[in-house]
Biotite code that builds the C-alpha atoms (Angstrom):
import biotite.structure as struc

atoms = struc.array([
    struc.Atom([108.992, 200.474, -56.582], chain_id="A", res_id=1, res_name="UNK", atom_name="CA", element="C"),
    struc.Atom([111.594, 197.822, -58.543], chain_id="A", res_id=2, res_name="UNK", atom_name="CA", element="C"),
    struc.Atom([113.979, 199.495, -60.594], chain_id="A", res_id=3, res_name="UNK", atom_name="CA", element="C"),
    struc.Atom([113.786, 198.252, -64.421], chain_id="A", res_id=4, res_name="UNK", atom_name="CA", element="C"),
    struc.Atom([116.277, 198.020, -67.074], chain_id="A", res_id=5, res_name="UNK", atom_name="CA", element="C"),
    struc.Atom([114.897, 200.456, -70.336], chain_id="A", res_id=6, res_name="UNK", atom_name="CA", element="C"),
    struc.Atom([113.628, 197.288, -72.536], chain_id="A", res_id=7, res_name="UNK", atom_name="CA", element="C"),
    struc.Atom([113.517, 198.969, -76.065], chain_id="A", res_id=8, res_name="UNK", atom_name="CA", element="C"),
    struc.Atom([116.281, 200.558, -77.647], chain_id="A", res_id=9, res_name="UNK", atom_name="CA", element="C"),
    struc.Atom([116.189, 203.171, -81.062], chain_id="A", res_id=10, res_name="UNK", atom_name="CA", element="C"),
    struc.Atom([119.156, 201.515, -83.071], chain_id="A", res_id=11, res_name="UNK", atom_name="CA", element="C"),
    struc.Atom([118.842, 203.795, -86.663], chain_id="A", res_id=12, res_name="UNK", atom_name="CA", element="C"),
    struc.Atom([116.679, 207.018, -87.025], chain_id="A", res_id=13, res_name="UNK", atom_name="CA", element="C"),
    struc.Atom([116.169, 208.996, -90.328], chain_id="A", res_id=14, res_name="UNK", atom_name="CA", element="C"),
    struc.Atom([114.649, 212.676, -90.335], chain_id="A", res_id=15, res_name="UNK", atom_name="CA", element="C"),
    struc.Atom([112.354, 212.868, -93.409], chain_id="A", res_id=16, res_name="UNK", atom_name="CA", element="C"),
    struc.Atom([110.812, 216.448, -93.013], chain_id="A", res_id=17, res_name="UNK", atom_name="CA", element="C"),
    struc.Atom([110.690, 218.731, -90.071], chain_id="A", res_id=18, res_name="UNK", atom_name="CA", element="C"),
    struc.Atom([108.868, 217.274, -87.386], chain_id="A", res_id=19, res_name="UNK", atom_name="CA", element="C"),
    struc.Atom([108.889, 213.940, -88.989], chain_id="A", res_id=20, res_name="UNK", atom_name="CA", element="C"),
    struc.Atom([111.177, 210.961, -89.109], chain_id="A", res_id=21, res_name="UNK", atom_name="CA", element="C"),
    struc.Atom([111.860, 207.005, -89.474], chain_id="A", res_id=22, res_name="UNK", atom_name="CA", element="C"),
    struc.Atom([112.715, 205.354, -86.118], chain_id="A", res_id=23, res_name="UNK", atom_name="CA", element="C"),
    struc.Atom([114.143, 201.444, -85.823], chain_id="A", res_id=24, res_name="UNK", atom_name="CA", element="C"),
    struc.Atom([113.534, 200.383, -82.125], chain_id="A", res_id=25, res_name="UNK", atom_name="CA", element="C"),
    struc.Atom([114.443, 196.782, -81.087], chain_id="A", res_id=26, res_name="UNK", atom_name="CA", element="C"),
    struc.Atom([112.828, 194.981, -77.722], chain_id="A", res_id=27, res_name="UNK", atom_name="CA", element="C"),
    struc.Atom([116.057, 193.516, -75.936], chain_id="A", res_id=28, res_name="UNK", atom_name="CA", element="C"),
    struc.Atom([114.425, 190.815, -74.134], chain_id="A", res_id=29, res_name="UNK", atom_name="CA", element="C"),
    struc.Atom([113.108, 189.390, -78.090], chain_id="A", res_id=30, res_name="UNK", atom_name="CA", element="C"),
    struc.Atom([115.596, 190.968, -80.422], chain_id="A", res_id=31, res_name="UNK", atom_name="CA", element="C"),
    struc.Atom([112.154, 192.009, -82.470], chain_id="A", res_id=32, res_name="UNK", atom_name="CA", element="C"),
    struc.Atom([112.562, 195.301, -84.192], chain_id="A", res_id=33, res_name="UNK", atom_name="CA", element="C"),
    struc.Atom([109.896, 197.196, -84.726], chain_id="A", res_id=34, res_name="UNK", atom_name="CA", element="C"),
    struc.Atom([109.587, 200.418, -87.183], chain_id="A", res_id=35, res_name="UNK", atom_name="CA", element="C"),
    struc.Atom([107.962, 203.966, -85.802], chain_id="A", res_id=36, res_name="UNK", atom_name="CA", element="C"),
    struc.Atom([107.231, 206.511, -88.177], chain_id="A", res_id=37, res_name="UNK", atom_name="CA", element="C"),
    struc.Atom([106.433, 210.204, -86.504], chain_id="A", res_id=38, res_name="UNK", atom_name="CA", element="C"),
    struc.Atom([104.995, 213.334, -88.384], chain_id="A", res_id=39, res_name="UNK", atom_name="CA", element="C"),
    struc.Atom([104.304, 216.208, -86.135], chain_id="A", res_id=40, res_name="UNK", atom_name="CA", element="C"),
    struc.Atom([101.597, 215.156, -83.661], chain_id="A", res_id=41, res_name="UNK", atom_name="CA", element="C"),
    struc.Atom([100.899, 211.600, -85.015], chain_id="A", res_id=42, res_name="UNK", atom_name="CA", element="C"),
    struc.Atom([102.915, 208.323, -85.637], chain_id="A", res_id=43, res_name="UNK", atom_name="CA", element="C"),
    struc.Atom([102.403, 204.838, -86.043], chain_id="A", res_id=44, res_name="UNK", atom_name="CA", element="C"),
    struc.Atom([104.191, 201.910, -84.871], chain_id="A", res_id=45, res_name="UNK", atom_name="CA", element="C"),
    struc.Atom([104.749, 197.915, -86.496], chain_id="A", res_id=46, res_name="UNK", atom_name="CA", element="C"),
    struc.Atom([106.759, 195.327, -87.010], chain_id="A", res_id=47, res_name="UNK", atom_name="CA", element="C"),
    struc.Atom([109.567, 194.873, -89.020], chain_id="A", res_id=48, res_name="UNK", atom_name="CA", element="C"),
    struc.Atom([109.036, 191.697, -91.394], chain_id="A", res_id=49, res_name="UNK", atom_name="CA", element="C"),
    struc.Atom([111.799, 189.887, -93.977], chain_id="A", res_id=50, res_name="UNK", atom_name="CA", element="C"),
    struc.Atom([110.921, 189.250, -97.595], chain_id="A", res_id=51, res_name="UNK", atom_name="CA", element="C"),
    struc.Atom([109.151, 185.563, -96.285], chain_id="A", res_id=52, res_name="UNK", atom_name="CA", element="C"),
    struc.Atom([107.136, 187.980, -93.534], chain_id="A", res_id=53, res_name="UNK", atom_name="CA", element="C"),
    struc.Atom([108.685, 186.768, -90.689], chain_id="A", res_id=54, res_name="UNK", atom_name="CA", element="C"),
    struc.Atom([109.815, 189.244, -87.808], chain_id="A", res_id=55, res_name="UNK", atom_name="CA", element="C"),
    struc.Atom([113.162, 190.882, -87.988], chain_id="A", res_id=56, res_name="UNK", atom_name="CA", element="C"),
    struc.Atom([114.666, 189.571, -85.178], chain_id="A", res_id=57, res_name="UNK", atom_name="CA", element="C"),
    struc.Atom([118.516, 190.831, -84.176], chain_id="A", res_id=58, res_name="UNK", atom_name="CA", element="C"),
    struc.Atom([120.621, 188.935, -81.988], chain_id="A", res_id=59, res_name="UNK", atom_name="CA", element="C"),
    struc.Atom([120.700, 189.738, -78.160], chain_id="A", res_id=60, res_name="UNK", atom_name="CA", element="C"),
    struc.Atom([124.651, 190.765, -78.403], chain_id="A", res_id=61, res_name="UNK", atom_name="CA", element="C"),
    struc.Atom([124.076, 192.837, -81.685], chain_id="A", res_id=62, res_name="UNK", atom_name="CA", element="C"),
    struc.Atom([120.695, 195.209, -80.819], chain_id="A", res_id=63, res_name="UNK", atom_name="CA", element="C"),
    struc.Atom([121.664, 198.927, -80.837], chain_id="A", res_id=64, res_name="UNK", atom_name="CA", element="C"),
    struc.Atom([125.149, 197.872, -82.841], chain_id="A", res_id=65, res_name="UNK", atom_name="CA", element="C"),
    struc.Atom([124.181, 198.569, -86.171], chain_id="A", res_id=66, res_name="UNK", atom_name="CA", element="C"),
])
């Protein structure tokens, strides 16, 4: 089996409660950042848009620098 690299990385994460938190994740090979929100058992997963609704999109050398 081919060894891969990990393709998405959590750059920011904010606990909110216990059990739940606020997760930024960006896709290395796109730079797209996508938000995941997790309470207890359940969480949901999107992505990030700018004020015009475009995708957040960080640049290859900057992911998981913030």
């Amino acid at each position: 089996m081919a060894k891969h690299a990990d393709r998405f990385e959590m750059i920011y994460v904010q606990k909110v409660t216990l059990g739940s938190s606020i997760e930024i994740w960006v896709d290395k090979e796109t730079g797209v950042n996508y938000i995941y929100r997790r309470d207890g058992y359940s969480g949901g997963l999107t992505v990030m848009l700018d004020a015009e609704g475009k995708p957040v999109v960080s640049k290859a050398d900057s992911a998981g620098k913030e």
